[in-house]
C-alpha positions in Angstrom: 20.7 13.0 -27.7 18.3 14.0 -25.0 17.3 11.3 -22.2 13.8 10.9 -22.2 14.2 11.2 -18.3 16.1 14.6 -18.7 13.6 16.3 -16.2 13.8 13.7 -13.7 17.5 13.0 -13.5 17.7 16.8 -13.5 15.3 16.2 -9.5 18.0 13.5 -8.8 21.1 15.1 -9.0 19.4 18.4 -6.9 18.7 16.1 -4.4 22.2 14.3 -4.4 23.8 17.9 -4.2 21.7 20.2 -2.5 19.7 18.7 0.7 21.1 18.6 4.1 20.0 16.6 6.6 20.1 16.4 10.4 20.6 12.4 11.5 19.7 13.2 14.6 16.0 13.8 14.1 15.4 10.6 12.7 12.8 8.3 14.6 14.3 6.4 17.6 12.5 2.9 17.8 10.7 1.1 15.2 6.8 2.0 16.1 5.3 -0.8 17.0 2.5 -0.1 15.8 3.2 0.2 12.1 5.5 -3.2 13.0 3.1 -5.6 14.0 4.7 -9.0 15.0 2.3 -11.9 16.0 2.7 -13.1 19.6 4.2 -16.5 20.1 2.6 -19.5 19.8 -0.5 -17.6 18.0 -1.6 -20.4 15.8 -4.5 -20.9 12.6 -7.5 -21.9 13.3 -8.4 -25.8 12.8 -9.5 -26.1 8.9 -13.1 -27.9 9.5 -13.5 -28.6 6.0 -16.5 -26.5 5.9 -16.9 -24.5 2.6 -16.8 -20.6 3.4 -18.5 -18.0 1.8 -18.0 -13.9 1.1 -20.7 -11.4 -0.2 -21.1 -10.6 -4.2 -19.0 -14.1 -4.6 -20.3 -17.5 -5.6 -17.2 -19.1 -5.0 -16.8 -21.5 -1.5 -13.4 -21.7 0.2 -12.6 -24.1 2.9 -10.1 -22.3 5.7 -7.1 -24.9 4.4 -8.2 -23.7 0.9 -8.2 -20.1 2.3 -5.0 -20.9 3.9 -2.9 -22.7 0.9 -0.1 -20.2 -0.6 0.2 -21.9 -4.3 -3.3 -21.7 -4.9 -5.0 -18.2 -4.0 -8.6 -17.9 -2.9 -9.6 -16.0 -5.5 -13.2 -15.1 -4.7 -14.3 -12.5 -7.4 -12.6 -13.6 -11.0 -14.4 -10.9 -12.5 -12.7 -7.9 -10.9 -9.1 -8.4 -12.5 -7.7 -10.0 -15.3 -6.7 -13.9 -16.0 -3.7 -13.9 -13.2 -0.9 -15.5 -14.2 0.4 -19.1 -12.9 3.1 -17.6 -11.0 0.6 -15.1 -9.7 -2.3 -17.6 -8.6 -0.4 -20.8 -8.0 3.9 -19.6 -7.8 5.6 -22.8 -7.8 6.3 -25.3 -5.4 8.0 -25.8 -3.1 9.5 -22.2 -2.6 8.1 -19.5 -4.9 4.4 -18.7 -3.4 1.6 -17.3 -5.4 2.0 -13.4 -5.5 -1.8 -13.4 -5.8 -2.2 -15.0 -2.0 -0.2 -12.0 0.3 -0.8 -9.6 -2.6 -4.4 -10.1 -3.5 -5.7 -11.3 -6.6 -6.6 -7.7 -7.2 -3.1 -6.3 -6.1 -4.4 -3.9 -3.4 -2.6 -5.8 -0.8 -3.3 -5.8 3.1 -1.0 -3.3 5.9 1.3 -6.4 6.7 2.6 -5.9 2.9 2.6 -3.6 -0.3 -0.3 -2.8 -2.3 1.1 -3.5 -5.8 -2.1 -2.5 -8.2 -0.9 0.4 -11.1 3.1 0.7 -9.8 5.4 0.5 -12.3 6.9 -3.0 -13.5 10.2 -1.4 -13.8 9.6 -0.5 -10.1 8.4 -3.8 -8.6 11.2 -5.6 -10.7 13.5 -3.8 -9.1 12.5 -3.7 -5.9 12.2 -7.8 -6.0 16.0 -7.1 -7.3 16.7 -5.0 -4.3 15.5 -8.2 -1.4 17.5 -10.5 -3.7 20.6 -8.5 -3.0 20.0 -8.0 0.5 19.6 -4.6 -0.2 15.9 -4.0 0.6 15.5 -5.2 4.7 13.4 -4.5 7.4 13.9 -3.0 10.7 12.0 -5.7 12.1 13.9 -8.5 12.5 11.1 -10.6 13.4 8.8 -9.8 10.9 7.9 -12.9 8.9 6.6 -11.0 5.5 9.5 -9.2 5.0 11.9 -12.6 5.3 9.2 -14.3 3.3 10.1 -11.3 0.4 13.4 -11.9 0.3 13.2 -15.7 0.3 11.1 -15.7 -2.6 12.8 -12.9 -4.1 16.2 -15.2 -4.3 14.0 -18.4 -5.7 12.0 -16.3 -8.5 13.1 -16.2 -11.8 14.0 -13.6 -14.0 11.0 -14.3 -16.1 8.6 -15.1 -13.1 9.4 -11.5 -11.8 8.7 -10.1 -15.0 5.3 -11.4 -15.7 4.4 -10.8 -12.1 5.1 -7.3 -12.7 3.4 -6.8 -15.8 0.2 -8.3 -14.4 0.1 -5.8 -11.3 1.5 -2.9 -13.1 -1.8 -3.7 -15.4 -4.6 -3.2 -12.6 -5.9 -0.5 -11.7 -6.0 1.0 -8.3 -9.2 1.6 -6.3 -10.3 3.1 -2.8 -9.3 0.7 -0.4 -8.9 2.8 2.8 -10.8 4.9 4.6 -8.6 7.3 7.0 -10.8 8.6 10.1 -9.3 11.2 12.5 -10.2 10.5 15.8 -8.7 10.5 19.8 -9.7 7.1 20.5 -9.1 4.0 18.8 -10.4 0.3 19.5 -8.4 -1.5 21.9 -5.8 -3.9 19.4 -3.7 -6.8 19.2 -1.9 -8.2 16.4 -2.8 -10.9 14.5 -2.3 -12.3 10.9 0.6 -9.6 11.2 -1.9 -6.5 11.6 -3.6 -4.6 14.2 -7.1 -6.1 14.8 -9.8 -5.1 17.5 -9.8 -7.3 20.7 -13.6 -8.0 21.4 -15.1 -5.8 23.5 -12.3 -4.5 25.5 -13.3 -1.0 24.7 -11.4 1.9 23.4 -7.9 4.0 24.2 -6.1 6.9 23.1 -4.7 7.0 19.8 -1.8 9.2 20.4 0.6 9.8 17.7 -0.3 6.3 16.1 -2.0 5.0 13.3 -4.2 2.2 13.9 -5.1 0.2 10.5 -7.4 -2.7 10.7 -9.7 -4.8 8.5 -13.4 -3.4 8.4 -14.6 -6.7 8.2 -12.2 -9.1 10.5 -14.1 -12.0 9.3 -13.9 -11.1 5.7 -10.4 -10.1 6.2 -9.3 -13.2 7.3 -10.5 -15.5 4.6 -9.0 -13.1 1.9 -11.4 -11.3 0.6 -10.2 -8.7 -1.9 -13.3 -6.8 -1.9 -13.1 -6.1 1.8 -11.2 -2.9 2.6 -9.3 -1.3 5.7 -10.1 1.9 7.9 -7.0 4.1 9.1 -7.3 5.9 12.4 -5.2 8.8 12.4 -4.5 11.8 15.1 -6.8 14.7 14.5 -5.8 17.0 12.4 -2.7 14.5 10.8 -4.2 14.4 7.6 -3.9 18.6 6.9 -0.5 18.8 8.9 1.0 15.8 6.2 -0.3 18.0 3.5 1.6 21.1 4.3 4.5 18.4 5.2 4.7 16.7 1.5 4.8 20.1 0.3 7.6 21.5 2.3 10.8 22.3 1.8 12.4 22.7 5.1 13.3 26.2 3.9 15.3 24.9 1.1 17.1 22.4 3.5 15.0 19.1 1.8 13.4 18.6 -1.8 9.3 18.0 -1.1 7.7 14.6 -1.6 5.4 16.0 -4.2 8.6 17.1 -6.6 9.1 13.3 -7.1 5.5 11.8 -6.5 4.2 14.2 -8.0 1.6 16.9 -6.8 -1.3 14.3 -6.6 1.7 11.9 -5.0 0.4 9.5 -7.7 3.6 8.9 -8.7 5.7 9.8 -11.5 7.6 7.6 -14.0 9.3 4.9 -12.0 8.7 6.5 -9.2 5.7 4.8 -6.7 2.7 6.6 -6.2 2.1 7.0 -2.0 -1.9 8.0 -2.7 -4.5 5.8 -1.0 -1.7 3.1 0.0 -1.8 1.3 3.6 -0.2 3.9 6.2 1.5 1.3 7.7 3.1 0.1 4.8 4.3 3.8 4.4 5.8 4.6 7.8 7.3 1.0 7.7 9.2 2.1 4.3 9.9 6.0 5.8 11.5 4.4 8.9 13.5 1.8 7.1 14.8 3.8 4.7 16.1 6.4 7.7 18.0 3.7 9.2 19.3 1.7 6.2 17.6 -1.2 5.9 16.0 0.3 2.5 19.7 1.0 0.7 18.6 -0.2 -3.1 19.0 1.8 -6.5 16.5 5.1 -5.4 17.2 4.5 -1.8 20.0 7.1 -1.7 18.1 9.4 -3.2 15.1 9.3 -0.5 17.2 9.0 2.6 18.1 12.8 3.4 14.6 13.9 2.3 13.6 11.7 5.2 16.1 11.5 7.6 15.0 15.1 9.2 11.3 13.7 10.3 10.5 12.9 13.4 7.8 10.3 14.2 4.8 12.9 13.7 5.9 13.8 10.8 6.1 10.3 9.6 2.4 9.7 10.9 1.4 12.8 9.6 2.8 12.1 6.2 1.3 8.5 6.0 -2.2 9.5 6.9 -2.2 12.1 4.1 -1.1 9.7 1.4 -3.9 7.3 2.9 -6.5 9.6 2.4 -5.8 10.6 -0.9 -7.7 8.9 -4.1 -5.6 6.3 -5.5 
């Protein structure tokens, strides 16, 4: 009997047997930038009790209401479906709502994944995969990562199902805006993402990619109608289409053969198209130096181990400016 999956284990097993790879290409230091780790001692503001507010919402939020993980702010009901508990509340004391880092909505914010439209199978597994230890990060000291696998190893079977089925289930919409440009506004990190620092001007981008709430304000009290902007290098954005595309001469299979040519994913495999940059050169970089090893990690780490940090950058700023 032919396995519905014939074509695609067909990909795997090319991909097993024919790419070579060059370890010694692979990026040096995690980039900072695509790592953001709060500074010590930042701390939340005070919760005044007083009753916030975001546009095209009639709900009110005080900042400790904003700020509590087992009940998520959800501020506009009528853009997703009835979440379920373990998606808006979790369970106390050590399974927090999916709903609060993930967004009622799924679309997620750079310090984590956007889970809107992937596959259950592939979240499932991927919860699977920071259970084992399998799934890491190369950042030792970044907090949503360790907060993954934590809640990964308290989550049941069936909470990770239903979780999965509800963000499989909602669609994915524009929620990044990728701008090419030579200067960026002058960051620091907080909330575990790049945000602008007052007026303290502007600064060359170089080969980075600076994502950062459009809205701070909304941003911060969890608004899943406010989005993100991307700056990129010019000219990134047509330099990670020929990249996706390529196949070192033969030496590598192209993104595009698995995530298809719209890189909106096929099967079980994620789509890369409109999600957070930073999310993506996070998973490229971990997955070249092992601290993604799960079930389709083998198969992804000699297609990436030959790029170099441009490429990476390149590659990221593509998928962000693609429709979702």
């Amino acid at each position: 009997m032919r396995h519905p999956n014939a074509p695609l284990y067909a990909i795997i097993i090319t991909i097993l047997v024919g790419t070579l790879v060059d370890p010694a290409a692979a990026v040096a230091e995690p980039p900072a930038w695509a790592f953001a780790v709060n500074p010590p001692g930042l701390q939340a503001p005070v919760d005044d009790g007083v009753p916030q507010h975001v546009p095209n919402s009639s709900e009110a939020f005080t900042p400790g209401q904003v700020r509590n993980l087992f009940n998520v702010p959800d501020w506009h009901p009528d853009d997703h479906p009835p979440m379920p508990d373990i998606v808006a509340h979790g369970r106390k004391p050590d399974v927090f709502a999916c709903g609060f880092c993930h967004l009622p909505n799924g679309l997620g914010r750079p310090e984590n994944a956007g889970l809107a439209g992937l596959p259950a199978e592939y979240i499932i597994q991927q919860v699977a995969d920071f259970k084992s230890g399998a799934r890491t990060s190369s950042e030792p000291r970044g907090l949503p990562a360790k907060l993954m696998v934590a809640l990964a190893k308290a989550a049941t079977e069936d909470e990770v199902r239903i979780a999965a089925a509800y963000f499989e289930s909602l669609e994915r919409k524009p929620w990044i805006k990728v701008v090419e440009t030579d200067t960026v506004p002058t960051t620091s990190v907080a909330g575990w993402m790049l945000v602008a620092v007052g007026d303290a001007g502007r600064e060359p981008i170089g080969q980075r990619i600076i994502e950062m709430p459009a809205d701070l304000g909304r941003t911060e009290l969890r608004d899943s109608q406010s989005p993100f902007v991307a700056y990129a290098p010019p000219g990134s954005v047509a330099r990670g289409q020929a990249l996706v595309a390529d196949n070192g001469g033969g030496s590598r299979t192209p993104c595009i053969v698995c995530h298809g040519s719209d890189l909106r994913g096929l099967g079980p495999i994620p789509g890369l198209a409109g999600r957070s940059p930073s999310y993506v050169v996070r998973q490229l970089y971990d997955l070249q130096h092992g601290a993604r090893a799960g079930t389709w990690s083998p198969l992804m780490a000699p297609v990436v181990a030959p790029l170099g940090a441009d490429d990476i950058t390149a590659i990221a700023a593509y998928a962000a400016s693609l429709p979702p």
